[in-house]
MARLUMPA-342219 format. One line per 10 residues: for each residue x negated, y, z of N, C-alpha, C, O. Coordinates in steps of 0.2 Angstrom, whole numbers, plus 2048, in hexadecimal, padded with zeros to 3 digits. Example, Ala and Ser with C-alpha at 12.3 -4.5 7.8 and 13.67 -1.06 7.14 Angstrom:
REM residues 2
7BE 7E4 827 7C2 7EA 827 7BE 7F0 827 7B9 7EF 82A; 7C0 7F5 823 7BC 7FB 824 7C0 800 827 7BD 806 828;
END
This chain:
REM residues 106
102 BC6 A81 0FB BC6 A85 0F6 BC3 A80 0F7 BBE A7D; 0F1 BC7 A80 0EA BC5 A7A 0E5 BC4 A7E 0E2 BC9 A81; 0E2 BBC A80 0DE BBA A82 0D8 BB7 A7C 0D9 BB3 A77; 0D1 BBA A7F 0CD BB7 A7C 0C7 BB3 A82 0C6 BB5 A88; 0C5 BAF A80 0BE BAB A85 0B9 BA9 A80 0B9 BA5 A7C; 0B3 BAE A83 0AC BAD A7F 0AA BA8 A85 0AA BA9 A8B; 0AA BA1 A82 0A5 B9B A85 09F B98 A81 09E B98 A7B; 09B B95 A86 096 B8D A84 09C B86 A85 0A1 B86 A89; 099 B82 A82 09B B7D A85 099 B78 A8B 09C B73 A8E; 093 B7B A8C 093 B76 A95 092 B7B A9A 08F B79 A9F;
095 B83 A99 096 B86 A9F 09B B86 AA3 0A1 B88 AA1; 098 B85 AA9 09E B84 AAC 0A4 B88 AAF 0A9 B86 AB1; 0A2 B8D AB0 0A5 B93 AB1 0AB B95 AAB 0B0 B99 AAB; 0A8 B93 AA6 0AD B93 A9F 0B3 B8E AA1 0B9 B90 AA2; 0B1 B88 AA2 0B5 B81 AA2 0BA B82 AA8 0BE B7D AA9; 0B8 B89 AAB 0BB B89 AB3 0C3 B8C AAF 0C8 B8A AAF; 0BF B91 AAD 0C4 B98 AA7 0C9 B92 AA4 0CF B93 AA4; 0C5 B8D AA3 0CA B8D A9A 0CF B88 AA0 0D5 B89 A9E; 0CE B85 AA3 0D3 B80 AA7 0D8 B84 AA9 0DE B83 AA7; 0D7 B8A AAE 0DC B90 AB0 0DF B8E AA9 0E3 B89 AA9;
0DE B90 AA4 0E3 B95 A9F 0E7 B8D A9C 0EC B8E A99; 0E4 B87 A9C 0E5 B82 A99 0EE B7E AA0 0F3 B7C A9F; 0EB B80 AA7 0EF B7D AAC 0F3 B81 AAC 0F9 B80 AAE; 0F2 B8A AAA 0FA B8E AAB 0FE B8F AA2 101 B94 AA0; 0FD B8A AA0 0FF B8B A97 0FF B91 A97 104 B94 A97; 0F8 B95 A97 0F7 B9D A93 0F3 B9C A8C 0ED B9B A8B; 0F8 B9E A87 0F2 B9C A82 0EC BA0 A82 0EB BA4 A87; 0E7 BA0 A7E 0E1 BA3 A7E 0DC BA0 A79 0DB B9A A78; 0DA BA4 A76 0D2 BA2 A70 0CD BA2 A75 0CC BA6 A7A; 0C9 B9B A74 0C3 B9A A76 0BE B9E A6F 0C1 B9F A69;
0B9 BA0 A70 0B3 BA1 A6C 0AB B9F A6E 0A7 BA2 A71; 0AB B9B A6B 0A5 B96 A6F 09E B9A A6B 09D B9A A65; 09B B9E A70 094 BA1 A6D 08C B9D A69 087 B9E A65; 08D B96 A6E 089 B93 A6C 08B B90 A64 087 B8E A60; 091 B8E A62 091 B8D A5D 092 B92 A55 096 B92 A51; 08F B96 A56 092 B9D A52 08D BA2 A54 08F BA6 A58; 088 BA3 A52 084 BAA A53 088 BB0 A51 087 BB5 A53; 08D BB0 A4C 090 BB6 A4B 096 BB7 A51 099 BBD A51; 099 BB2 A55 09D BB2 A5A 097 BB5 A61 09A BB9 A65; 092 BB5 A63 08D BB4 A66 08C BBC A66 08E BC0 A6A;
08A BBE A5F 089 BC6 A5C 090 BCB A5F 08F BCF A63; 095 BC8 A5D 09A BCC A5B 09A BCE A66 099 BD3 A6A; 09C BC9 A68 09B BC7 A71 096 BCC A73 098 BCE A78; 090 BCE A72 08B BD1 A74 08B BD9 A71 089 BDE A75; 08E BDA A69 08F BE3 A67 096 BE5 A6A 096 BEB A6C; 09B BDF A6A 0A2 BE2 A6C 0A1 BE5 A74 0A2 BEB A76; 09F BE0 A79 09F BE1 A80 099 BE2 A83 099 BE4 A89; 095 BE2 A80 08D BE3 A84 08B BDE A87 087 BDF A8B; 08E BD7 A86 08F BD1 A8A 08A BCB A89 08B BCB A83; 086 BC7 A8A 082 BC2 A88 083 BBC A8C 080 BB6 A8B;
086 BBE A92 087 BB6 A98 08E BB6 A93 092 BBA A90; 08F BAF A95 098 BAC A95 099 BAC A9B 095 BAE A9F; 0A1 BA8 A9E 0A6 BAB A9B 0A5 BB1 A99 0A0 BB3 A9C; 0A8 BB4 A95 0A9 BB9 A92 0B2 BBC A90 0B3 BBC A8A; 0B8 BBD A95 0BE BBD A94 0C0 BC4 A93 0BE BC9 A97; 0C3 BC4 A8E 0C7 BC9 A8C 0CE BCA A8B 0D0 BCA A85; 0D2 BCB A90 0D9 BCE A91 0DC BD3 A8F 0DB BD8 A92; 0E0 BD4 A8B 0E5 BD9 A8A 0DE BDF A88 0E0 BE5 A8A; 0D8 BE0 A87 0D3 BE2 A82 0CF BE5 A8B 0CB BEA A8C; 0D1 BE0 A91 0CF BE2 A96 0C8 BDB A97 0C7 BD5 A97;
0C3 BE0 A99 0BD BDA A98 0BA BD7 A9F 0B7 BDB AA3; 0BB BCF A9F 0B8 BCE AA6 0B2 BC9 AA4 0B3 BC4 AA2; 0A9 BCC AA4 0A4 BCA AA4 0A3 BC5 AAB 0A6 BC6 AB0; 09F BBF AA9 09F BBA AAB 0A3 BB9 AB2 0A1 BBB AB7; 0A9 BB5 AB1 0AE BB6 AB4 0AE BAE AB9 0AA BA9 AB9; 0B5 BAF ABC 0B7 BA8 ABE 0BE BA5 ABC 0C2 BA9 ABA; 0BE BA1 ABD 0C7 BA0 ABC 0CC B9F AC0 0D2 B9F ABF; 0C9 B9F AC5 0CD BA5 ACC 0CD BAA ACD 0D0 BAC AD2; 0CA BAF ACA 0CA BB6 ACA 0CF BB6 AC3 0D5 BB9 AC4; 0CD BB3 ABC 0D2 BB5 AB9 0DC BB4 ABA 0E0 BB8 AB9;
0DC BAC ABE 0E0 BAC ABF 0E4 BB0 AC3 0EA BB2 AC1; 0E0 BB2 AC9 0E3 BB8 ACE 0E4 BBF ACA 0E9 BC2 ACD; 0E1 BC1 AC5 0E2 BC6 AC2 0E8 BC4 ABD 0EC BC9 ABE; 0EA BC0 AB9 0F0 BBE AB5 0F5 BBE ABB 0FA BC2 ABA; 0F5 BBB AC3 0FC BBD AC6 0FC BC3 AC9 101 BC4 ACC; 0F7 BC6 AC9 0F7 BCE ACE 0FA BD2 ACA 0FF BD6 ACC; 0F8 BD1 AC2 0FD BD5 ABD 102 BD3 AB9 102 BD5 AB4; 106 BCF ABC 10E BCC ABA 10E BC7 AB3 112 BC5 AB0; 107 BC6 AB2 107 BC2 AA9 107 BBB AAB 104 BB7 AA7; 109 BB7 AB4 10B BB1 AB3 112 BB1 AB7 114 BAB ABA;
114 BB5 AB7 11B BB5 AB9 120 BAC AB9 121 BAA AB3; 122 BAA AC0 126 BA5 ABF 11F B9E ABE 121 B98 ABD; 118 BA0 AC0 116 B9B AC0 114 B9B AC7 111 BA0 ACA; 115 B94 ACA 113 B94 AD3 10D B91 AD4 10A B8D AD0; 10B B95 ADA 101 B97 ADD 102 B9C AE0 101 BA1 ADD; 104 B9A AE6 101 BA3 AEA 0F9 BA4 AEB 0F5 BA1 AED; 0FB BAB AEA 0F4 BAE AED 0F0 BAD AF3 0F2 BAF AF8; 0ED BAB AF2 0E8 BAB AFB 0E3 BAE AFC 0E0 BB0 AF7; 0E0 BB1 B02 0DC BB6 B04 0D4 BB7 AFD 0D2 BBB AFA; 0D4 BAF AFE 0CC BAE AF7 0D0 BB2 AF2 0CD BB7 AF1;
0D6 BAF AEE 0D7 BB2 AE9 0D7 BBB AE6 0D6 BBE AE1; 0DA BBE AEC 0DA BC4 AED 0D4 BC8 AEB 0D4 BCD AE7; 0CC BC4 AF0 0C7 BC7 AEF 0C7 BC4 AE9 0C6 BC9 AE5; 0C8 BC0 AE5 0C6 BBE ADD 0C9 BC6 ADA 0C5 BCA AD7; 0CE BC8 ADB 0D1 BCC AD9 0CF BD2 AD9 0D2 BD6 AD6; 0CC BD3 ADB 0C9 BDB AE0 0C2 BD9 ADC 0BE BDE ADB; 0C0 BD4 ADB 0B7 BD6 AD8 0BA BD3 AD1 0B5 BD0 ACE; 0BE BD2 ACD 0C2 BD3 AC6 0C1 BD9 AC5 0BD BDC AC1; 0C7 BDC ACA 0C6 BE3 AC8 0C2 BE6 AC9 0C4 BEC ACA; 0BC BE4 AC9 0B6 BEA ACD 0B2 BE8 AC5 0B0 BED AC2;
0B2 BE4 AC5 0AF BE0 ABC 0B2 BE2 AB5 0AF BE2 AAF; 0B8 BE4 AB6 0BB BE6 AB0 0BC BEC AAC 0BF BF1 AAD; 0B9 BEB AA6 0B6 BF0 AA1 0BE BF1 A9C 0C2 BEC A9B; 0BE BF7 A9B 0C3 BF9 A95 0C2 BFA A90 0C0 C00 A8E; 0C3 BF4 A8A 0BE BF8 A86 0C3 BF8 A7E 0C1 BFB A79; 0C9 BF5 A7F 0CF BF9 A79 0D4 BFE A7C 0D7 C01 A78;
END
């Protein structure tokens, strides 16, 4: 699985992201925009994207996201298998406006 996370560092919605991936041992590349105008550049030609979070999954793109929608979508589609948290009715909806967010773009 190839995760990337385009972040600031005091957004919180990022910090939401990166703790998900940090509490279910998923690795993942952070890309902090703010420190890197070419990281910032690459984030805005590649996805059409200028807010953060900015994650990208298996080359699937979820524009400013949460970390319960990411979460719900890593167990909807089997890549946290063996790891316990059931779903609950919130997560579901995270799930259903993930996919409603998610661009294809490899």
């Amino acid at each position: 699985m190839s995760i990337t996370v385009y972040i600031k560092p005091n957004c919180s919605l990022c910090q939401g992201v990166e703790a998900v991936f940090k509490r279910l041992n998923v690795p993942y590349i952070a890309l902090n925009v703010e420190g890197s105008a070419e990281v910032a550049a690459a984030m805005r030609c590649q996805f059409d994207q200028a807010s953060v979070p900015c994650v990208v999954i298996n080359g699937l793109l979820f524009p400013e996201t949460t970390g319960e929608a990411i979460e719900c979508y890593l167990r909807t589609e089997g890549q946290l298998i063996g790891v316990e948290s059931p779903l609950d009715t919130e997560a579901l909806l995270h799930r259903r406006i993930a996919r409603e967010n998610t661009q294809k773009f490899f």
